[in-house]
C-alpha positions in Angstrom: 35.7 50.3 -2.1 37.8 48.2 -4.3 36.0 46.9 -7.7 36.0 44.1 -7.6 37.2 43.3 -11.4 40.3 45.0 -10.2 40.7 42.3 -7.7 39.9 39.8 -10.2 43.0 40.8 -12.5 45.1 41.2 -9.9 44.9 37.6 -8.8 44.3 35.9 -12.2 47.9 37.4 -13.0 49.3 35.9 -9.9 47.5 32.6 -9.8 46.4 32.4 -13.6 45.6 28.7 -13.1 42.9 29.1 -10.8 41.2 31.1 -13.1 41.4 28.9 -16.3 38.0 29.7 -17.6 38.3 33.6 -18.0 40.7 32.3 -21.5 38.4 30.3 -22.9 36.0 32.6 -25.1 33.1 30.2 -25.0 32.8 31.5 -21.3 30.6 34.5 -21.8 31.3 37.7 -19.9 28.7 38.2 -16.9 25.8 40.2 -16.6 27.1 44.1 -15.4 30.5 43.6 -17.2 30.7 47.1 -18.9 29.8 49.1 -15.2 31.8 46.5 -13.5 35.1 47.5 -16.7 34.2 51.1 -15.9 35.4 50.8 -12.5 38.1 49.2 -13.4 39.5 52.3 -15.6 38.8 54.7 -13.5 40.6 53.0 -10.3 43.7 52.9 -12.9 43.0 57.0 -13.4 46.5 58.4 -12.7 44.6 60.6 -10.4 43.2 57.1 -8.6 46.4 54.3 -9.4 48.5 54.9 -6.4 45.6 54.8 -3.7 44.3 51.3 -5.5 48.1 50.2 -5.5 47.8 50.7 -1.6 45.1 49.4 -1.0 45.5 45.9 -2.3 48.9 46.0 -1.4 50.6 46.0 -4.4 53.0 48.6 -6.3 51.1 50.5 -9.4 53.1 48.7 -11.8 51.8 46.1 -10.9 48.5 46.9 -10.8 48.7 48.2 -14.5 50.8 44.7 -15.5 47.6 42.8 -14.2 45.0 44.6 -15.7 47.0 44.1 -19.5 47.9 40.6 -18.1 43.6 39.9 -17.9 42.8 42.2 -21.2 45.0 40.4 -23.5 44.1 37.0 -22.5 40.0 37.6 -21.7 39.4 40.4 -24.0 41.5 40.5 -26.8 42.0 36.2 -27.9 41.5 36.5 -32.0 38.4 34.5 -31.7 36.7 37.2 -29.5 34.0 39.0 -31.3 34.5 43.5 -31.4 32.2 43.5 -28.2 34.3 40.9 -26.1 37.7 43.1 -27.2 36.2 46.1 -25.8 34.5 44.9 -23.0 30.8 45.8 -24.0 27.6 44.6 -24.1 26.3 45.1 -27.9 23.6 47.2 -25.9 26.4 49.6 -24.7 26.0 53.8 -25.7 28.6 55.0 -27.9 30.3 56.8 -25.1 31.1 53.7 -23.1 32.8 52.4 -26.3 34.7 55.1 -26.6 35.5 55.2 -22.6 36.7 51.3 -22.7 38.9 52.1 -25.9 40.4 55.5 -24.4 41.5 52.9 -21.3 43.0 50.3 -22.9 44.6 51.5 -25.7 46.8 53.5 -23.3 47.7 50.1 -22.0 49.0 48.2 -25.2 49.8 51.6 -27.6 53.4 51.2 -28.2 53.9 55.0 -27.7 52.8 54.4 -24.1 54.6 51.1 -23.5 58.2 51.5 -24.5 59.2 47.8 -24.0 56.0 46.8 -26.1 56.5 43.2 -27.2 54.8 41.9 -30.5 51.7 40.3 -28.9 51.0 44.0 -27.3 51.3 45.4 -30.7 48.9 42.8 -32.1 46.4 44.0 -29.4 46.4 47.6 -30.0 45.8 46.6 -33.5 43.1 44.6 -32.6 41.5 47.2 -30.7 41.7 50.1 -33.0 39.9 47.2 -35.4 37.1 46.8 -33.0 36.5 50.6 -32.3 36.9 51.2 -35.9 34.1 49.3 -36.6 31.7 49.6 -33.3 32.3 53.4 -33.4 30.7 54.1 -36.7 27.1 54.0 -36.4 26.6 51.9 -39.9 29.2 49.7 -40.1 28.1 48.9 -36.3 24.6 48.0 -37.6 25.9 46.1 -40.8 28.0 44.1 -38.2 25.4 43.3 -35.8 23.6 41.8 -38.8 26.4 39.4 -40.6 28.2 38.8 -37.2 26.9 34.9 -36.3 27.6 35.4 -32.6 24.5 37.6 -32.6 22.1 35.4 -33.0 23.0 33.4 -30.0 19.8 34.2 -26.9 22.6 33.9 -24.1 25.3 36.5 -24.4 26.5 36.6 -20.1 27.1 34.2 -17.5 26.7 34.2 -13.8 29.0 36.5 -12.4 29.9 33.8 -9.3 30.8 31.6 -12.1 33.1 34.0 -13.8 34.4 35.5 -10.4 34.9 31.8 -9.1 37.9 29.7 -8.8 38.4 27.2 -11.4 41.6 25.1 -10.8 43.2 23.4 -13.8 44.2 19.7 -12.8 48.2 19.1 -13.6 49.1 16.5 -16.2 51.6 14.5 -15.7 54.6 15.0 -18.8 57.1 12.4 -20.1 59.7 11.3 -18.2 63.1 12.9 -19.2 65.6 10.2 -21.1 68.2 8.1 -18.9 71.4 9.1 -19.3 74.7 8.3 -18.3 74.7 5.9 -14.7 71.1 5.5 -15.0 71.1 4.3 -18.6 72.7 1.0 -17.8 70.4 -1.5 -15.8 73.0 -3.8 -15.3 75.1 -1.7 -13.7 72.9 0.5 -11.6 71.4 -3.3 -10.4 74.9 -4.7 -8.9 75.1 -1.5 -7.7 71.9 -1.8 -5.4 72.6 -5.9 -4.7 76.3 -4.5 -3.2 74.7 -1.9 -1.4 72.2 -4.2 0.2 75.0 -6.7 1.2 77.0 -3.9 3.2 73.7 -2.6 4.6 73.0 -6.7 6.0 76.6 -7.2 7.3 76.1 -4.3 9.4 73.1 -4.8 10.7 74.1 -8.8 11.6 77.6 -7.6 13.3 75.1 -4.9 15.7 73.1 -8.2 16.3 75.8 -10.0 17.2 77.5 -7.3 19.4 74.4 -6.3 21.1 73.4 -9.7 21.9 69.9 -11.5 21.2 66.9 -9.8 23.1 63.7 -11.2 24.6 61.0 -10.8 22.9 58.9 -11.5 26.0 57.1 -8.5 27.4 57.7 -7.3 30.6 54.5 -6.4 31.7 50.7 -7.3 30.5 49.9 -6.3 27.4 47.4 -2.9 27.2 44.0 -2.8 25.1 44.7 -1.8 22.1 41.6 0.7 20.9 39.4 -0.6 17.8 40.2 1.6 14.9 38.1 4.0 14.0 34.9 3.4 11.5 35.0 5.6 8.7 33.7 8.7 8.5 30.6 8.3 6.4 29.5 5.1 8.8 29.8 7.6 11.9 26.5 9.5 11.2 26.6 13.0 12.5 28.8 12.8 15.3 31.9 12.8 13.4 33.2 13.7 10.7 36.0 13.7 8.2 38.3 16.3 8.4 39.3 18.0 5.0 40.5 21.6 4.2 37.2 23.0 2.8 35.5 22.3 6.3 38.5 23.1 8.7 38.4 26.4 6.9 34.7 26.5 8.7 35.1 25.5 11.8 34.6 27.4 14.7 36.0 27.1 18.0 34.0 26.1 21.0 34.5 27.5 24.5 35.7 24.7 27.0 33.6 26.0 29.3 30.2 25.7 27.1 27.7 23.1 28.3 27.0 19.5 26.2 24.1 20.6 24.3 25.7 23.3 22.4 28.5 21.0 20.9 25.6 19.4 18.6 24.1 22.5 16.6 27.4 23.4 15.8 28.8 20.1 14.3 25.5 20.0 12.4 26.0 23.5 11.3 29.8 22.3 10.6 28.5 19.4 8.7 25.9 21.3 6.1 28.7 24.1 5.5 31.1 20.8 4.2 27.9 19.5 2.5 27.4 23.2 0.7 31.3 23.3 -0.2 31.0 19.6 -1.5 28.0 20.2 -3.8 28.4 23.4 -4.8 32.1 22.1 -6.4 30.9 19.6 -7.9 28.3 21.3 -9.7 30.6 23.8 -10.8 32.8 21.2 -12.6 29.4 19.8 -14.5 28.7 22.8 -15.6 32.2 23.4 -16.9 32.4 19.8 -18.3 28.8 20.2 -20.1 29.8 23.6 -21.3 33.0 22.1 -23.2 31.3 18.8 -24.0 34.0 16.3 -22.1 33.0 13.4 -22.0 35.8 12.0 -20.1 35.1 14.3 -17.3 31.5 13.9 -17.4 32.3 10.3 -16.9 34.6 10.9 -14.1 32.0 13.1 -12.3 29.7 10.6 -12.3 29.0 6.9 -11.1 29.7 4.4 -13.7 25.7 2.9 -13.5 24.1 6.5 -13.7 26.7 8.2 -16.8 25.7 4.7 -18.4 21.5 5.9 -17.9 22.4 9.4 -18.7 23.6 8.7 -21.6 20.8 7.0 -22.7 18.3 9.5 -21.3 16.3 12.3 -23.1 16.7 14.8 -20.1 20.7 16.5 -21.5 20.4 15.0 -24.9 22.2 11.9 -24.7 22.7 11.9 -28.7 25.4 14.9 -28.3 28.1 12.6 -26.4 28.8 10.3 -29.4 29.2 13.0 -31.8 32.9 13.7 -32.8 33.9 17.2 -30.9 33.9 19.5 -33.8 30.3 18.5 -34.7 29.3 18.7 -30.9 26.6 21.3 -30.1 27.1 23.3 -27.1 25.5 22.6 -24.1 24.9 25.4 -20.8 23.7 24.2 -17.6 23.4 27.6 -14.7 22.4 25.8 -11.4 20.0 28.5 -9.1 19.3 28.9 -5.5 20.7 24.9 -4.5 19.7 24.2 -1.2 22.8 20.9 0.3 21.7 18.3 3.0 24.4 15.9 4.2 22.7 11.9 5.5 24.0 10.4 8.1 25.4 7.7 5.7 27.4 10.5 4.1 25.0 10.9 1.2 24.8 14.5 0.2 21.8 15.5 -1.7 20.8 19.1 -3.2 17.9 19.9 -4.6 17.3 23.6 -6.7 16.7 25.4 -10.0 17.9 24.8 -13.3 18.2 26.4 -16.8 19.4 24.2 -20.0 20.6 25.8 -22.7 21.4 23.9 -25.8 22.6 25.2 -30.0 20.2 24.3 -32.0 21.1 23.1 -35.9 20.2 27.2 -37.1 22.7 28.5 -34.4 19.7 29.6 -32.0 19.9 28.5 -28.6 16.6 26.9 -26.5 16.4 27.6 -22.9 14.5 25.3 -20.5 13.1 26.2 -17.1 13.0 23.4 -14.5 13.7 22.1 -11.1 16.7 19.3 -10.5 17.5 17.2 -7.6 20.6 16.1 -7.4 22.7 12.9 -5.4 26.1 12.3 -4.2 27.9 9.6 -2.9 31.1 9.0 -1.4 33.8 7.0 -3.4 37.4 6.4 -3.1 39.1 9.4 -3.0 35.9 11.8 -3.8 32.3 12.3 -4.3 30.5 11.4 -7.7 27.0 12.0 -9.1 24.2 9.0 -8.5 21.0 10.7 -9.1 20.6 13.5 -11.4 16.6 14.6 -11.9 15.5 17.2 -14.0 11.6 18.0 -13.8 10.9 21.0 -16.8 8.6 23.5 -15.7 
């Protein structure tokens, strides 16, 4: 069985974009990391390398390219605290310290890696730092007590969070300056009013050679079908087709009787709903986490960011302060349960912790249930309703 970190590398270094959240070091590693990194080194064993290569399909330079590829950019950013760089828990036993050093030293060591650029040079510095420092027993312990980052309650995140897809939305970038034929208007407009003269003559001179045609029809005229109502006025009999639910549909025998067409459009229906709501909850966490307001505002509807702004229930204080002064905010949604309405409503309901930095750098955790509402717009769905009861 493939670990499934190894996985992970591999396709952050093909698709890093879809993974944009693995280089932010706010993002704290998940629960299990250090077993999870463990399995990682020993798949690239050089006794183990070439059967890994083959089974995802991929040569084992490659494989070794993607695993420096996630190191450098997840483990080893200069804000990352000794524990992030090696890839432990500040639980871990001095021999897993030593393992995770062992492994990816002999990735960035320029005695290993002849065509070691600068930035690999600067990691295996940065890793002989960190082991320099976690190895010894009292420099470890004088660490733990002057390093900030320690005092923080939440040190991992859930592991479908980190192991999840978070695409990166493209910005558009200035347009490139008008040169030459482009930089004179006057010129390129003549040159569009002659070409739509020759484009008229010729269509008038195949008018006047074909000769003017009836516009009478030849026969009666057929029904023409209504158009169709849209897809959140159709209730549960159909629906609108996107990606995310024909990726779920199923086929249906031709042969099957009428009754068994409905459990499976309803079944079809709650797996878009699931998709829907478990996306969008994904991107509040993510916009909380970083304190956006912009995307916060875009996430919801205009009337309920306006009330939860004003709200005690997330602290509505924190979205007027200036982002360096901002304290950091963690929302981890838990078991959510998605209903789609006939009306096209989609409503989840679930479990809920809130984490917020206090003033003192500690963090307070909250236990609670949320319900939560969404509502077609436009082009996609948006928060109406979000309801947090504390336990």
């Amino acid at each position: 069985m493939i670990p499934p970190l190894v996985e992970l590398a591999l396709d952050y270094y093909r698709t890093p974009l879809a993974y944009r959240h693995l280089a932010d070091i706010s993002f704290p590693l998940p629960r299990g990391f250090g077993e999870q990194f463990s399995a990682l080194c020993s798949a690239l064993a050089p006794l183990h390398i070439d059967a890994t290569a083959r089974a995802l399909d991929c040569s084992p330079s490659e494989l070794e390219a993607a695993v420096r590829f996630f190191a450098r950019h997840v483990l080893l950013d200069p804000g990352a605290d000794h524990y992030r760089a090696l890839g432990v828990s500040p639980r871990a036993t001095p021999s897993l310290i030593r393992g995770h050093y062992l492994c990816l030293i002999k990735l960035f060591h320029p005695d290993r890696l002849p065509e070691a650029t600068a930035a690999d040079i600067a990691c295996s510095r940065r890793l002989n730092a960190a082991y320099h420092v976690l190895a010894a027993p009292e420099q470890r312990a004088c660490y733990d007590r002057t390093h900030p980052g320690r005092k923080r309650r939440i040190r991992s995140s859930d592991p479908r969070d980190f192991y999840g897809h978070h695409w990166v939305p493209l910005e558009m970038g200035e347009a490139p300056a008008r040169t030459g034929f482009a930089a004179n208007p006057w010129l390129w407009s003549g040159s569009i009013g002659v070409l739509g003269l020759l484009l008229g003559g010729i269509v008038i001179l195949l008018w006047q050679a074909e000769g003017p045609r009836s516009l009478r029809a030849n026969g009666p005229l057929a029904m023409t079908a209504a158009p169709p109502r849209p897809y959140y006025l159709q209730g549960t009999g159909t629906t609108r087709t996107t990606q995310s639910q024909a990726a779920v549909q199923r086929p249906v025998a031709a042969d099957a009787p009428a009754s068994s067409h409905a459990p499976t459009n309803n079944a079809d229906i709650d797996r878009r709903a699931a998709l829907i709501g478990r996306r969008i909850a994904n991107e509040l966490q993510i916009a909380f986490r970083r304190g956006d307001r912009a995307q916060l505002a875009a996430l919801f509807v205009e009337a309920s960011w306006t009330a939860l702004r004003h709200s005690d229930d997330l602290s509505s204080k924190e979205a007027d302060r200036p982002a360096q002064s901002r304290r950091k905010l963690w929302l981890t949604f838990q078991d959510m349960a998605w209903r789609s309405s006939p009306d096209g409503r989609i409503n989840g309901s679930g479990r809920i912790i809130v984490a917020r930095e206090g003033p003192n750098g500690a963090t307070r955790e909250v236990h609670g249930s949320v319900d939560l509402e969404l509502v077609p717009t436009d082009a996609d769905y948006r928060v109406r309703r979000f309801r947090i009861q504390e336990d």
